[in-house]
C-alpha positions in Angstrom: -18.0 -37.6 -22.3 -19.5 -37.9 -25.8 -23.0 -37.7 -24.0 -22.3 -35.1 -22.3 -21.3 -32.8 -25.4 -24.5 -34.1 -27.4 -26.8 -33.3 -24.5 -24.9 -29.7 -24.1 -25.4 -28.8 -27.9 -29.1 -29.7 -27.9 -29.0 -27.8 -24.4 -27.7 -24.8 -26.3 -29.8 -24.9 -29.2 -32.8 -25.2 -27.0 -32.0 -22.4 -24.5 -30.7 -20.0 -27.0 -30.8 -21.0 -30.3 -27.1 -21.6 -31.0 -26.9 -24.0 -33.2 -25.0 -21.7 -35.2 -22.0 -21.4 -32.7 -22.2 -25.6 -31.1 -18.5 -26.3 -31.5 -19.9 -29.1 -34.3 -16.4 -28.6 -36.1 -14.1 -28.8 -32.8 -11.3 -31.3 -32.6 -10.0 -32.9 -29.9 -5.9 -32.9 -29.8 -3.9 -35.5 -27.4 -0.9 -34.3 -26.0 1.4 -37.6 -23.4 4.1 -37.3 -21.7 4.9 -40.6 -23.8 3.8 -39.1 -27.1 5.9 -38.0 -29.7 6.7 -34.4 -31.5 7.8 -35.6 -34.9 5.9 -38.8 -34.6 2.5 -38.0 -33.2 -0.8 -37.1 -34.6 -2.4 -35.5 -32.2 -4.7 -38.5 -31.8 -5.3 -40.5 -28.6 -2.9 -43.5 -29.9 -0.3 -41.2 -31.5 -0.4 -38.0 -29.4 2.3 -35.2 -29.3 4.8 -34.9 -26.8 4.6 -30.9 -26.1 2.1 -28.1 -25.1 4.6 -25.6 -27.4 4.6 -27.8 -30.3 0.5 -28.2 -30.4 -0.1 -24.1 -30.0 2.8 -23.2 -32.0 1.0 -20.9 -34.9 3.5 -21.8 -37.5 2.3 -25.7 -36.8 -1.3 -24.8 -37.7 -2.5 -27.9 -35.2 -5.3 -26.2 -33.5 -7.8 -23.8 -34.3 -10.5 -21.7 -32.6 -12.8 -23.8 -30.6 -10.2 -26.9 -30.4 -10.1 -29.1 -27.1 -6.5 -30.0 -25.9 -6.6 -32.8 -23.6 -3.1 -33.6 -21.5 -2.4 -37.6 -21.2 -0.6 -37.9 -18.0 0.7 -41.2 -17.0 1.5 -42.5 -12.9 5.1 -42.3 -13.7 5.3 -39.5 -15.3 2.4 -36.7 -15.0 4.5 -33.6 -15.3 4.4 -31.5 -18.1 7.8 -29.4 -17.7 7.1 -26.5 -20.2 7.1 -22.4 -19.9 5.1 -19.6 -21.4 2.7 -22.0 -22.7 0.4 -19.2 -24.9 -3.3 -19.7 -26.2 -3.7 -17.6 -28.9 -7.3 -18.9 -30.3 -9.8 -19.4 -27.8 -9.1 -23.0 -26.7 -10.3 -25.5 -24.0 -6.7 -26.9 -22.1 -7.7 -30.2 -19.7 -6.8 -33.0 -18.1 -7.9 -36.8 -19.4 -10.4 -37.9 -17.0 -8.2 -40.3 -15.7 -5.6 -38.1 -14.5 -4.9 -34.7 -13.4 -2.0 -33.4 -15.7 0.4 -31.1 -14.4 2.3 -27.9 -16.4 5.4 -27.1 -14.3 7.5 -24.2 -15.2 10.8 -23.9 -13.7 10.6 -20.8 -11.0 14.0 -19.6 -12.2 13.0 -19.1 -16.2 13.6 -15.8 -16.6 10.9 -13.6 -17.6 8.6 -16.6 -17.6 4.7 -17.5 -16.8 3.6 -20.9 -16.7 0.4 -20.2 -19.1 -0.8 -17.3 -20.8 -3.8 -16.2 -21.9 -3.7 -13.5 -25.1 -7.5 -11.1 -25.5 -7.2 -13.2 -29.4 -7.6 -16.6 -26.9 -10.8 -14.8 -25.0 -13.5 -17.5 -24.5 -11.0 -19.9 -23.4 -10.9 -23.1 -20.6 -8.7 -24.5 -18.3 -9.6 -27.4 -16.4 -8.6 -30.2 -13.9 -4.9 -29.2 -14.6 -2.1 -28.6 -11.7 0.2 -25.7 -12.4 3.2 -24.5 -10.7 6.0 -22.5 -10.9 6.6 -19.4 -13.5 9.2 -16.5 -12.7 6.0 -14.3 -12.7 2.6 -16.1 -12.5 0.8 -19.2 -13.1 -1.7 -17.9 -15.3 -1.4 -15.3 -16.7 -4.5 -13.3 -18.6 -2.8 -10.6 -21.1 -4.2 -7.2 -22.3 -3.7 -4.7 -25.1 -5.5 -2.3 -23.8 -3.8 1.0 -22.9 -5.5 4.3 -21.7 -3.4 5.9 -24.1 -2.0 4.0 -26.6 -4.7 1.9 -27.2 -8.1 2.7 -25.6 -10.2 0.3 -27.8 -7.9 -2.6 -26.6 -9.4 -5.9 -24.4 -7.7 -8.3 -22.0 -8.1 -11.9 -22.0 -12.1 -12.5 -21.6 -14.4 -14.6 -20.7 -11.8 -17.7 -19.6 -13.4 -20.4 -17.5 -10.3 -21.7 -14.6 -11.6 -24.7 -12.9 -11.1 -27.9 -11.3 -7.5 -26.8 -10.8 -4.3 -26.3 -8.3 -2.6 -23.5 -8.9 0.9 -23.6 -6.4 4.6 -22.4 -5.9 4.6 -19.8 -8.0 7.0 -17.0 -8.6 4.6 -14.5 -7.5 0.7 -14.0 -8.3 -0.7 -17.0 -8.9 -3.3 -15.9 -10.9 -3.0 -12.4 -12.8 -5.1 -10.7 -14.4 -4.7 -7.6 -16.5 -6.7 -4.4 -17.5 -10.2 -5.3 -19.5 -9.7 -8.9 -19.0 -14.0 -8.8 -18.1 -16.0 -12.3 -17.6 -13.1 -14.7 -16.1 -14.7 -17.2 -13.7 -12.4 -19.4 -11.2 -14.2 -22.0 -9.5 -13.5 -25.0 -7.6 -9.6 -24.0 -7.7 -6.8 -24.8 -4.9 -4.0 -22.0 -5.0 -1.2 -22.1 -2.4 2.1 -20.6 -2.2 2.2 -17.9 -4.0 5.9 -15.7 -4.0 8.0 -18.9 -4.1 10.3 -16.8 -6.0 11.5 -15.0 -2.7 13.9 -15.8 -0.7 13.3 -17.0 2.5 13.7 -14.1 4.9 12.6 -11.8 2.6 10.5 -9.5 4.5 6.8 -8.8 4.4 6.7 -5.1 2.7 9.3 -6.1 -0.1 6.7 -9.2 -1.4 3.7 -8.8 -3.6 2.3 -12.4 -4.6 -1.4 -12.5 -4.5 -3.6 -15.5 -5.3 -5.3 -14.1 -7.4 -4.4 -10.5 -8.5 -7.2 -8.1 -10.7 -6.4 -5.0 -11.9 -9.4 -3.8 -13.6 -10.5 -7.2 -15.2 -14.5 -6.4 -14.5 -17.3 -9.3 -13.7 -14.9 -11.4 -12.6 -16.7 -14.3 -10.3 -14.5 -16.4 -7.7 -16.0 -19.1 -6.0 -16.3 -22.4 -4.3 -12.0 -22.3 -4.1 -9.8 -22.9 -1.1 -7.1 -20.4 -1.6 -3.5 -20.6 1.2 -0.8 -19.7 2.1 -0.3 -16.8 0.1 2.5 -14.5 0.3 0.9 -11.7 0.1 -3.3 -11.0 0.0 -5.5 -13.9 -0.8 -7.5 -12.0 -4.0 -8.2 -8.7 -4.5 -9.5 -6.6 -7.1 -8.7 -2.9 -7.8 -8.0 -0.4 -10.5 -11.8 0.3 -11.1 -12.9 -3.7 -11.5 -17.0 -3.4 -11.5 -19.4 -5.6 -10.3 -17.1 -8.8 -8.8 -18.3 -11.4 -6.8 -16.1 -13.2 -4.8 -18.1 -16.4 -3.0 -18.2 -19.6 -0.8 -14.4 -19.5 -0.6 -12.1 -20.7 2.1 -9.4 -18.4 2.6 -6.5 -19.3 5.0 -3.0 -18.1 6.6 -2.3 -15.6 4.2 0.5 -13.0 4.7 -1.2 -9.9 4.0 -4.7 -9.9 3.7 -7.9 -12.0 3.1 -10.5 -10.0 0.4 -9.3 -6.7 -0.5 -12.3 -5.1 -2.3 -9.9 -2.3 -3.7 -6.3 -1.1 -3.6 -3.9 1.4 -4.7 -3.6 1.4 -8.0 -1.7 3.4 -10.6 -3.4 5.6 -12.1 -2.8 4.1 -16.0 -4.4 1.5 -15.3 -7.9 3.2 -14.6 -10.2 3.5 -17.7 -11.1 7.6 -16.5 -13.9 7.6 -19.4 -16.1 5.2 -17.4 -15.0 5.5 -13.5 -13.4 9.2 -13.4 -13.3 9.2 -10.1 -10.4 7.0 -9.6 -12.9 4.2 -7.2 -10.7 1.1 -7.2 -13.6 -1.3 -7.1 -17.3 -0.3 -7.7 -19.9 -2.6 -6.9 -18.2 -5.6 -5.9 -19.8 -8.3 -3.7 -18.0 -10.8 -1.1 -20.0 -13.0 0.2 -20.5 -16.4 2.2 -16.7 -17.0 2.8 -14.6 -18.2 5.3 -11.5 -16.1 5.9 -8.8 -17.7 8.6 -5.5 -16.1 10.1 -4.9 -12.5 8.1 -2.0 -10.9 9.5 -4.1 -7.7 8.2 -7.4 -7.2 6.8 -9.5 -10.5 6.7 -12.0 -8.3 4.1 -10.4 -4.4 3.1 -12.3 -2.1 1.5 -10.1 0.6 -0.9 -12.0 3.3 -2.4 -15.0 1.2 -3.0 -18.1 2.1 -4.1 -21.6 0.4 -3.7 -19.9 -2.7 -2.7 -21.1 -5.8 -0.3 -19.9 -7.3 2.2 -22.2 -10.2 3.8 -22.4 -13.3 5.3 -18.4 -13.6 5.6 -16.9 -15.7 8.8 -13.6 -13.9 9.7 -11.1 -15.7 12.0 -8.3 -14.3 13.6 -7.1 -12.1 11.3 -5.8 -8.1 11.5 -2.7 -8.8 14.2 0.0 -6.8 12.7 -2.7 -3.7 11.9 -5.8 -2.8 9.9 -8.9 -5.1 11.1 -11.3 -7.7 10.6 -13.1 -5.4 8.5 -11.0 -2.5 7.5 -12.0 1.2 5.7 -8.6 2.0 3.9 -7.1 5.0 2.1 -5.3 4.8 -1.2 -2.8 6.9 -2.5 -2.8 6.3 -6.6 1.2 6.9 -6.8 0.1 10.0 -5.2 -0.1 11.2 -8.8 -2.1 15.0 -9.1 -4.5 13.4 -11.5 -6.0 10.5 -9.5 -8.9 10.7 -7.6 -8.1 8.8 -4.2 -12.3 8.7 -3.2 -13.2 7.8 0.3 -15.0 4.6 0.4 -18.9 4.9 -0.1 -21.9 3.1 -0.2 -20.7 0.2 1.3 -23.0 -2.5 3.2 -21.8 -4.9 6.0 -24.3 -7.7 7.4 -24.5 -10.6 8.6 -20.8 -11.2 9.0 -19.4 -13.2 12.1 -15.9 -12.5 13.3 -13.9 -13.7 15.7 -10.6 -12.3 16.7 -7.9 -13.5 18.7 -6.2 -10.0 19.3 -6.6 -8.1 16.1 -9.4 -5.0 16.1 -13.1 -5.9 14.5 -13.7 -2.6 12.3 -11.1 0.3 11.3 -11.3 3.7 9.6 -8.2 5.1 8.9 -7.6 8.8 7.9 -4.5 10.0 6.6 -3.3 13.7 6.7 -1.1 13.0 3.4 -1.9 15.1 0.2 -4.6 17.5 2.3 -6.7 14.5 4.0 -7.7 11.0 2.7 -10.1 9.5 4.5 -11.4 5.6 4.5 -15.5 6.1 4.4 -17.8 8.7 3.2 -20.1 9.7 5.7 -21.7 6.8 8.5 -20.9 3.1 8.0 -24.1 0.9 7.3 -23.0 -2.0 9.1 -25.6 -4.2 11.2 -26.9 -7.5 12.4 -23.2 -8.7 12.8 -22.1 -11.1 15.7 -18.0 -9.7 16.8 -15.8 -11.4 19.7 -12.3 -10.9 20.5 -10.6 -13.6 23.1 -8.3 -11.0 23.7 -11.1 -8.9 25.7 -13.7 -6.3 24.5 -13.3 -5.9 20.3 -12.0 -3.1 19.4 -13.9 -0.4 16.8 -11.8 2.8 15.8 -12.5 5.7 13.8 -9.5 7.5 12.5 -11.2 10.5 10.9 -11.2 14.0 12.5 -13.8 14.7 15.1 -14.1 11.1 15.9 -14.2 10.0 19.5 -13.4 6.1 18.7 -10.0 6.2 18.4 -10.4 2.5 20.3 -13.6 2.0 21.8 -16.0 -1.3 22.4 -19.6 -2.1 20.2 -21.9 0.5 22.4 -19.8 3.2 21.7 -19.3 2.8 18.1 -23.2 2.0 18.2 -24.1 5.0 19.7 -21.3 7.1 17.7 -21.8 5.6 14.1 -25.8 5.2 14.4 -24.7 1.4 13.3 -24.9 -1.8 14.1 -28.2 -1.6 16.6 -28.8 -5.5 16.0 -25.5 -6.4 16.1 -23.9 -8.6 19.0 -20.8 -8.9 21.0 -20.1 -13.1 22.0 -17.9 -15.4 21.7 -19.2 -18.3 19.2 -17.4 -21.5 19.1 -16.2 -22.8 16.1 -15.5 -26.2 14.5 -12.1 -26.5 12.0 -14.6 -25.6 8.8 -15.6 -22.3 10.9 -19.2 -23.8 11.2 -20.9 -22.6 14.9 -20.5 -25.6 17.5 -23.8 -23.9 18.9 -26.1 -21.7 17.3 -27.6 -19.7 19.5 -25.8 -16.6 19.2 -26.2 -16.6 15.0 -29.2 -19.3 13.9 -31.9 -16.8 12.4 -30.6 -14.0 14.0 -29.2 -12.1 10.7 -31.3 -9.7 8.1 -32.2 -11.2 4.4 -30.4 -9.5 1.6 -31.4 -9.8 -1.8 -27.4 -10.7 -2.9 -27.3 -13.3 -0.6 -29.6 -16.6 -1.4 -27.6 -19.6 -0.2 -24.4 -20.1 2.0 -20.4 -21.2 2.0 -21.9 -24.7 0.5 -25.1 -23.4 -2.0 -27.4 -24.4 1.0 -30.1 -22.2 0.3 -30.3 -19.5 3.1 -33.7 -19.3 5.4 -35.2 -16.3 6.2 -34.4 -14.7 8.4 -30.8 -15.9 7.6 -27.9 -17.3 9.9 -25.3 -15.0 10.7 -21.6 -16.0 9.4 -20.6 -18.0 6.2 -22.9 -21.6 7.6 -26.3 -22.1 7.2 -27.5 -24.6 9.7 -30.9 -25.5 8.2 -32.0 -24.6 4.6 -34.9 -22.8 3.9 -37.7 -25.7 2.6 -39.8 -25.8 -0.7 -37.8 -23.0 -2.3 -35.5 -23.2 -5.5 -33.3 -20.9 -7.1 -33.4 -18.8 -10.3 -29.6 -18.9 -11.2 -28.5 -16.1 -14.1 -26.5 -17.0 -17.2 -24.8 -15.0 -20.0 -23.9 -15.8 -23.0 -20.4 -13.9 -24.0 -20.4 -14.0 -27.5 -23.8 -13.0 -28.0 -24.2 -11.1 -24.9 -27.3 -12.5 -23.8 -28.9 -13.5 -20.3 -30.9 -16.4 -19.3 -32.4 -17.3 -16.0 -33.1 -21.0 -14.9 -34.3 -22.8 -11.8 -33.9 -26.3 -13.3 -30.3 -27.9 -11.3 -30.0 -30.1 -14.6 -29.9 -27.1 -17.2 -27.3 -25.4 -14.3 -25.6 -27.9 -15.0 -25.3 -28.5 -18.4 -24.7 -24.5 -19.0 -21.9 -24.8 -16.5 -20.0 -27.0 -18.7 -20.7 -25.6 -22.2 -18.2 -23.3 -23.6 -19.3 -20.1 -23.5 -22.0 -19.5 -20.6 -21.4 -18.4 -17.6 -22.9 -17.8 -14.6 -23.3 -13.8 -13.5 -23.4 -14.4 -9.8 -27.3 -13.4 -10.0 -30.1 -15.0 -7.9 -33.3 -15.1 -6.2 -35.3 -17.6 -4.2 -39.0 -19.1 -5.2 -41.2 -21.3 -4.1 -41.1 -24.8 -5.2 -44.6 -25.6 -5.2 -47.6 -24.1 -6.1 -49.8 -22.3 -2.5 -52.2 -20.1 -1.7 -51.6 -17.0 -3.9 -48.7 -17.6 -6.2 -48.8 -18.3 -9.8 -46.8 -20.6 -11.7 -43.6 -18.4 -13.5 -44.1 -19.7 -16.6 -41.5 -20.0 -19.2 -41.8 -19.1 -23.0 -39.1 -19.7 -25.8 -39.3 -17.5 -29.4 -36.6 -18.9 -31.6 -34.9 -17.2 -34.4 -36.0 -14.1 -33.4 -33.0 -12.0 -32.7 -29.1 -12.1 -34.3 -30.6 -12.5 -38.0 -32.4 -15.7 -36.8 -29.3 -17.3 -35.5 -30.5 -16.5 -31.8 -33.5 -16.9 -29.9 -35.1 -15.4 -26.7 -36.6 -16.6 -23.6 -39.3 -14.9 -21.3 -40.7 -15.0 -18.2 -44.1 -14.2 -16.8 -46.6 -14.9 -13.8 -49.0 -12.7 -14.8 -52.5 -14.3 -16.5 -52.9 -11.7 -18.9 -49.3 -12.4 -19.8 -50.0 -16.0 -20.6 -53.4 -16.0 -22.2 -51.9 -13.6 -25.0 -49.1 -15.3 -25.5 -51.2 -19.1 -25.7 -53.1 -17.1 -28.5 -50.1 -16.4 -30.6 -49.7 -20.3 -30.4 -52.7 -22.0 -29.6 -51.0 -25.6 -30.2 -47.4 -24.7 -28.7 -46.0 -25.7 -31.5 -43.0 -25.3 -31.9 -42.1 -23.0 -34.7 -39.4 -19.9 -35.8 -40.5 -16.6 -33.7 -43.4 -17.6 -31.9 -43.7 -18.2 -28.6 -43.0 -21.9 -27.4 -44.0 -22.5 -23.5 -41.6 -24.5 -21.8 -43.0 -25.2 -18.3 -42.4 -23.2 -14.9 -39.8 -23.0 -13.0 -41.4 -22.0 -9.7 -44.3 -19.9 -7.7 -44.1 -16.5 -6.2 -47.0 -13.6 -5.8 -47.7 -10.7 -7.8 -46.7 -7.2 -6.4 -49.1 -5.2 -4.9 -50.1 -2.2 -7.3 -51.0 0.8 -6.4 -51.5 3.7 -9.1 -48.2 3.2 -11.0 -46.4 2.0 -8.3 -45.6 -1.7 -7.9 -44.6 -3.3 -4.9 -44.5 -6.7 -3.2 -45.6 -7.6 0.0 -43.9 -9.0 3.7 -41.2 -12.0 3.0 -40.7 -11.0 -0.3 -37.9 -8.6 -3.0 -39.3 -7.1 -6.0 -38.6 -8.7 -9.3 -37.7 -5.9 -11.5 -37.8 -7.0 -15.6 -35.7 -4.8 -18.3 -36.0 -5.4 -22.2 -33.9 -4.7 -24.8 -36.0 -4.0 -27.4 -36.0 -3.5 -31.0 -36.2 0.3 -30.7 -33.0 0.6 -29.6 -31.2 -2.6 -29.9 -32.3 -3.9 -33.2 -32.7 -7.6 -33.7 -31.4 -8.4 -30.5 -34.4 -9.0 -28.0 -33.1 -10.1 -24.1 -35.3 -9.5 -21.3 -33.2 -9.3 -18.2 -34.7 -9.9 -14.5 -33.5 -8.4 -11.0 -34.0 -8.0 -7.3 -31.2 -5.3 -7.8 -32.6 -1.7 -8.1 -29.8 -0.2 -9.2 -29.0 -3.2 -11.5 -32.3 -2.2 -13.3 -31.3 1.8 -13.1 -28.6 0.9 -15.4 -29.8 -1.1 -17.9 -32.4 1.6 -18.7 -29.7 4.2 -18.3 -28.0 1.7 -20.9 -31.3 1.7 -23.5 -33.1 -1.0 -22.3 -36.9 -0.5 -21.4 -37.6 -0.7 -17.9 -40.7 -2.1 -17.2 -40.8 -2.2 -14.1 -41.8 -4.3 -10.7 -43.3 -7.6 -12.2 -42.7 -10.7 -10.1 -41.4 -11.0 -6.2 -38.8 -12.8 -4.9 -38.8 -14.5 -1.3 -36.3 -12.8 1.4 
């Protein structure tokens, strides 16, 4: 372990010149179920007995930055404490030799097993099982109020991983209003709404996995979420740019993915989405969604929003659909928007129903129309099957003629779904294809979607469905970074600095990728790598940047003919992979068959002084933003492959 910090700080200062914010000073506190309150130390031979007593302010244990590490022994691993409350961001974990686990007795009135207050933003939890709360498991806090208190935050930028998250009173996981950056990965969550009583129907619960009402760039991944009471995860209330991935999402009671809600309306921020969308720009992608009594993936007022390479299983038997268009109704309060969904792209998906429909639109006539999609779906190159007989494709809206029809007449109705398929696929218990004909490098490439349900990189053309049966070869992935506190990006192809990022406090990954080659071929040129340090932040920071381009390189080998390495010039640290130049013609910039454009973005010193970032992009509108945001566009400057 004490390797693996040194190695991260020198990691740190090397990728971003952080030397200033390495947690050098951090202490390490021990908390046993065999330790001692008025005894203890806090030290591995004379640790504390109590979560409460180690975070209690008035103690003054811990500070910002501190590492809490829970000693659990065989006999007696269970930590039976409530409303356990970081206040100063703080890492929370399991010794490596056993899980720990923070149980809070479901009838503690009022209570949450942990919470997570916007002073503790920049917090971990890891390898820990927690259960139980009145309310929720974990709980993220805000003090943010569209009123009261518009320049409030939630709890942000909190790693949850490694852990199991089960019997909870309801939510598992919930997160509140401007709690932006949390990433759950590599998390087990199960029975959520233990606090019911058995009997109590369906309508009268709401106990999500994971519940997030307007927490923005929230990432899910690589988690096996259960037996929920209610939906699986959703996000709502105007949460941007979400990415929910390689998940396995089972027997739920409501729905799998809902990409949107209904939301009430205080809990939108109206300065930045006045249109009341409950989720703009959200991606789900490469998961397996199993036995939904509704929606497998729901879409709720949505706006530019993904939905790709998803394997939905039986799902959508008590109403909505595999993929379902909903309406929302904000409280039905005169103020709230209530927008159709819009923009929304399906591909590649592979579902399989055992009697529910395979894609709804419902309308409502309630408060003069409401209607679940904007204009024509853009939904193609799926593969649908229901065992039941034909699948079933309805469109609710006025003047539609699919109020229940089969594939060629939604095809021919929608103008969608031309390369899609209608066939049954079997499946194996992981929802992996027993034979690939009907899906093997029969979908369409998408620039959001590089690799599959387990990070094997995707071919091109893809597999349809969650699986990808064989990888692509010689290609490697340029994985995006951000670090919080200083917002600043970084891109990296190199699996050991993934790595090492992924466990440093304070990075996290943005859910951004993009395939290139491995090895140098026939016309493609080496991305070359170049750090400046102490360049931006007062020289506290430093700034990488990428190019492929000759003239590029030979100007920046002149402002350091010996790569030296030395304060603000620039210090070439390798490649990290091979893809062509776009084609230029005139002013316009384009790349050629196989490949995405590479769009590149600076923030530069004209507007953003002292804090250089160059950002990089196979998202257009990604790149619209940032220089709607200040930064210099410059355009088209590397390609991807498809």
């Amino acid at each position: 372990m004490k390797r693996l910090s040194r190695l991260a700080v020198a990691t740190m200062m090397l990728l971003a010149g952080l030397a200033s914010t390495a947690p050098a000073l951090a202490a390490e506190r021990f908390v046993s179920t065999t330790g001692s309150d008025s005894t203890g130390n806090g030290s591995r031979a004379a640790p504390y007995r109590t979560l409460s007593r180690v975070l209690s302010p008035s103690a003054g244990i811990v500070r910002a930055g501190d590492v809490v590490t829970l000693l659990a022994t065989a006999s007696n691993p269970v930590f039976n404490e409530c409303d356990v409350r970081l206040r100063v961001p703080l890492t929370i974990r399991s010794d490596a030799a056993r899980r720990a686990h923070i149980h809070c007795d479901i009838q503690t009135p009022d209570s949450v097993t942990i919470q997570i207050d916007p002073d503790a933003s920049g917090s971990r939890l890891s390898n820990l099982e927690i259960s139980g709360g009145r309310y929720y498991g974990i709980f993220l806090q805000t003090d943010w109020d569209v009123q009261g208190n518009p320049g409030g935050r939630g709890a942000s930028k909190i790693v949850i991983e490694d852990v199991y998250v089960h019997d909870t009173g309801r939510d598992a996981i919930k997160i509140t209003p401007k709690s932006d950056y949390v990433t759950i990965r590599r998390a087990e969550i199960a029975r959520s709404g233990a606090g019911y009583a058995p009997g109590t129907p369906l309508d009268d619960k709401n106990a999500e996995g994971i519940d997030n009402v307007n927490g923005s760039f929230m990432i899910v991944e690589d988690s096996y979420i259960h037996d929920t009471a209610t939906t699986g995860v959703y996000f709502k209330g105007g949460a941007t740019d979400v990415i929910v991935q390689r998940n396995r999402i089972e027997n739920v009671g409501i729905a799998g993915v809902l990409v949107g809600f209904d939301t009430s309306p205080e809990y939108f921020d109206t300065v930045r989405n006045p249109q009341y969308y409950e989720a703009i720009r959200g991606i789900v992608r490469n998961n397996v969604i199993r036995n939904a009594n509704y929606a497998g993936i729901g879409l709720y007022a949505a706006q530019d929003s993904v939905v790709a390479n998803n394997t939905v299983i039986n799902t959508g038997n008590l109403g909505h659909a595999a993929l379902y268009f909903g309406v929302t109704f904000q409280d039905y309060e005169p103020a709230a928007g209530r927008p159709a969904n819009r923009g929304v792209v399906l591909r590649n998906n592979l579902v399989q129903q055992q009697g529910g429909d395979c894609i709804r639109i419902r309308y409502s006539d309630e408060l003069g129309g409401l209607s679940g999609l904007a204009g024509t779906v853009d939904s193609d190159f799926n593969v649908f099957h229901a065992a039941s007989g034909a699948c079933v494709f309805a469109d609710a809206r006025p003047g539609s003629t699919l109020a229940g029809s089969g594939l060629a007449a939604w095809r021919t109705a929608m103008q969608a779904d031309g390369a899609s398929t209608e066939v049954a696929v079997a499946l194996d218990s992981t929802g992996r294809p027993l034979s690939g004909g009907a899906t093997e490098g029969r979908g369409a490439p998408l620039p959001a979607v590089v690799d599959d349900l387990q990070r094997v990189v995707r071919a091109s053309p893809p597999d349809i469905g969650a699986h990808q049966a064989t990888a692509a070869a010689g290609v490697r992935v340029m994985s995006e970074f951000r670090h919080g506190e200083l917002d600043y990006y970084f891109i990296t192809a190199r699996d050991d600095e993934k790595q090492l990022l992924d466990a440093v406090s304070g990075w996290q990954r943005t859910g951004a990728e993009f395939k290139v080659h491995a090895s140098v071929q026939t016309g493609l040129h080496g991305i070359a790598r170049y750090y400046f340090d102490q360049v931006a932040r007062g020289g506290q920071r430093g700034s990488h940047f990428y190019t492929a381009i000759a003239a590029e390189k030979d100007a920046l080998a002149a402002l350091n003919p010996g790569n030296a390495r030395a304060p603000r010039v620039p210090f070439a640290e390798g490649e990290d992979g091979y893809v062509p130049l776009p084609i230029v013609n005139g002013s316009v910039a384009s790349c050629g068959a196989g490949y995405w454009p590479i769009y590149r973005a600076f923030r530069g010193p004209a507007r953003f002084a002292d804090d250089a970032n160059h950002r990089f992009t196979t998202d257009a509108r990604l790149h619209e933003r940032l220089v709607a945001a200040g930064w210099d566009g410059e355009g088209v400057k590397l390609c991807a492959l498809r």
